[in-house]
C-alpha positions in Angstrom: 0.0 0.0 0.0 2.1 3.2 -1.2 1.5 6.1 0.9 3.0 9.5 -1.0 4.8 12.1 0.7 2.6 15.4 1.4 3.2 18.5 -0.7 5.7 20.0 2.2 8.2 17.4 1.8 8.7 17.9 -1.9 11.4 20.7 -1.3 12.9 17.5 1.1 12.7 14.5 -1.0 11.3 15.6 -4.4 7.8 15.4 -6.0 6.1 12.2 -4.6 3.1 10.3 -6.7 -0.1 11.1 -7.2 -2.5 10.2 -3.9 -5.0 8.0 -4.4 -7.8 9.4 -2.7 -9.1 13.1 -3.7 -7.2 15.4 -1.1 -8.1 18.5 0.2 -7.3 21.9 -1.6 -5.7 23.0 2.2 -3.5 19.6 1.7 -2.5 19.9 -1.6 -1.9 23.6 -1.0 0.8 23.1 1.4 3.8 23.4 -0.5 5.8 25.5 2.1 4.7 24.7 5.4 3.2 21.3 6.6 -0.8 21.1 6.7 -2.6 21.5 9.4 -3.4 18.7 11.2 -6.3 16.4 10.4 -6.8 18.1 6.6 -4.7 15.1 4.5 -6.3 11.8 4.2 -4.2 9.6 2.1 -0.7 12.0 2.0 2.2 12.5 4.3 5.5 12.9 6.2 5.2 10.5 9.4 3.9 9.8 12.3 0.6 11.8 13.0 0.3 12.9 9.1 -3.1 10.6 8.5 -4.4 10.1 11.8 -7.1 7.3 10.2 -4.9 5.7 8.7 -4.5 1.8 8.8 -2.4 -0.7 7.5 -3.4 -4.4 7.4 -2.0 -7.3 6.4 -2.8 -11.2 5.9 -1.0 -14.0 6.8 -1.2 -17.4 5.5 -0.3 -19.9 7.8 0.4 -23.4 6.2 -1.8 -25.9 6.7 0.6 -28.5 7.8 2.2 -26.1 10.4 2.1 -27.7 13.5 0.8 -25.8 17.2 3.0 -24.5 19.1 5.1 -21.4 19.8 6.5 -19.6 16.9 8.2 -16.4 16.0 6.7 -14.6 12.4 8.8 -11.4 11.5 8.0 -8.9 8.7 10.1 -6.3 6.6 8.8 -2.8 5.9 10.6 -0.9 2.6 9.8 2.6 2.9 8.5 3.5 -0.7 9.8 7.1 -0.7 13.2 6.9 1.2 16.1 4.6 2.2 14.3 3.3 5.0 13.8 -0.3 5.8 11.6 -1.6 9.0 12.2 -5.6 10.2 10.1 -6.6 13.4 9.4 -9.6 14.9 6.6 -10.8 17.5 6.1 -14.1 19.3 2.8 -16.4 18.8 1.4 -19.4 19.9 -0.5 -21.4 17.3 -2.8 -23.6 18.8 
């Protein structure tokens, strides 16, 4: 799910792509200041950008997998810098 940069950071990190929701004209308009908060839906810098925003992934666990205590871990590649995210989190399949 790409999630483009807001107007602000162009300056920053260049132009970013084209939203895909419609976003406000007081989003869009922010070229040399961040928005104000709450006014982007589907643009941003970071944390607290897109307050409702979720991301949500599936996991398919094999069918032959057998219970018991496991550890899944996950990789995040930032689409619009050199970031790259790894976690990890425990779970118990019963």
């Amino acid at each position: 799910m790409p999630i483009p940069g807001g107007p602000w950071g162009f300056a920053m990190h260049g132009a970013s792509f084209k939203p895909r929701c419609q976003e406000s004209a007081v989003c869009t308009g922010a070229v040399n200041k961040k928005a104000p908060f709450m006014t982007c839906q589907c643009s941003g810098e970071g944390v607290g950008d897109i307050p409702t925003l979720e991301i949500v992934d599936k996991v398919h666990i094999p069918a032959g997998l057998k219970p018991g205590e496991w550890v899944v871990s996950w990789r995040w590649d930032c689409e619009e810098s050199t970031q790259v995210w790894n976690s990890c989190a425990d779970i118990t399949i019963a």
